[in-house]
N, C-alpha and C positions, 0 to 999 in steps of 0.2 A: 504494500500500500504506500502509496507517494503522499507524504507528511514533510512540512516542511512550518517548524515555529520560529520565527523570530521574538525576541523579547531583549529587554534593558535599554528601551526607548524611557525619555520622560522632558520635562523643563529644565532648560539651564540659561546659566547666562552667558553670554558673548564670554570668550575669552578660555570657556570651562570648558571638561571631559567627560563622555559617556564611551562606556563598553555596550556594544552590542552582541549577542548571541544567538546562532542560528541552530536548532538542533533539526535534521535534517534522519529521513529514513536513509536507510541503506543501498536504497535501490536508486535513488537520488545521489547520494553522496559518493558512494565508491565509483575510482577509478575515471570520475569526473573535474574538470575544471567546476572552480565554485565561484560564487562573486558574490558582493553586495551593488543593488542598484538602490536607486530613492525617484518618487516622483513628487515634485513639490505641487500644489495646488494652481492646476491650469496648463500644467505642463507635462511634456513625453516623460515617461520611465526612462532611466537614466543609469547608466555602470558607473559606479563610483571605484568601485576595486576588485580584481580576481584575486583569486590563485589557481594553479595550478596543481596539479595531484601530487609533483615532485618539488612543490613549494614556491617556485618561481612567482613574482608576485609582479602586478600593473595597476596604475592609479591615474584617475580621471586628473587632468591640469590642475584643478580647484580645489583637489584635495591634497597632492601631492604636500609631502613634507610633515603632515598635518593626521591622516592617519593610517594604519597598521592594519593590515587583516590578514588573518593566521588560520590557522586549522587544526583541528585536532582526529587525528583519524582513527584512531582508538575508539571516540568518543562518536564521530561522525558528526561534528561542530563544527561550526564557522565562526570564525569573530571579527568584529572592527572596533578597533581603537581607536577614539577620535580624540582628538587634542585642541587647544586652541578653536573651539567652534564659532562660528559665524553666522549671523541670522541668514545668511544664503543657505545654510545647512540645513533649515526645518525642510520638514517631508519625512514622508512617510518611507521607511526603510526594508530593502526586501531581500531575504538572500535565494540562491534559485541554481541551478549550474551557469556556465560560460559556456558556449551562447544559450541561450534562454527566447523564447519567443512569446507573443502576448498569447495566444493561446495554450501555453505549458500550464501546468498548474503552477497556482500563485500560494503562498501565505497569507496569512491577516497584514501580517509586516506589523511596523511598531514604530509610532509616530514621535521623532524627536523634534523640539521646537527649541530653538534657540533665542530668548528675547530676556531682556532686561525688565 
């Protein structure tokens, strides 16, 4: 069965950090590239960061420097580490494999908003 949870969205202010976590089925996770995308309100979905199955890792322009997304395969998790966020960063957060297309199955995702 394809389950895919995001969670460890929430409020923060400019400047601050949120981990996010994906826990992902098996049949989803193994031997796939994984990503985090976000769609902010009025806008396309969007890849913010992959990985790759042998770690290799890619980051959208806007995030680069800023945040970290890791895997645990043991576990069959995704993570993003955000740093320094920026109210451009609110949106709704989604992890899925690399590529991903709009009719894959989706998560609920986890809405982080960035405002003061």
């Amino acid at each position: 069965q394809v389950q895919l949870v995001e969670s460890g969205g929430g409020l923060v202010q400019p400047g601050g950090s949120l981990r996010l976590s994906c826990a992902a089925s098996r049949i989803v996770f193994t031997n796939n590239n994984m990503a985090w995308y976000r769609q902010a309100p009025g806008k396309q979905r969007e890849l913010v960061a992959s990985i790759l199955v042998i770690g290799m890792t890619r980051y959208a322009e806007s995030v680069k420097g800023r945040f970290t997304i890791s895997r645990d395969n043991a576990k069959n998790t995704v993570y993003l580490q955000m740093n320094n966020l920026k109210p451009e960063d609110t949106a709704v957060y989604y992890c899925n494999k690399d590529p991903s297309w709009p009719q894959d199955y989706w998560g609920q995702g986890t809405q982080v908003t960035v405002s003061s």
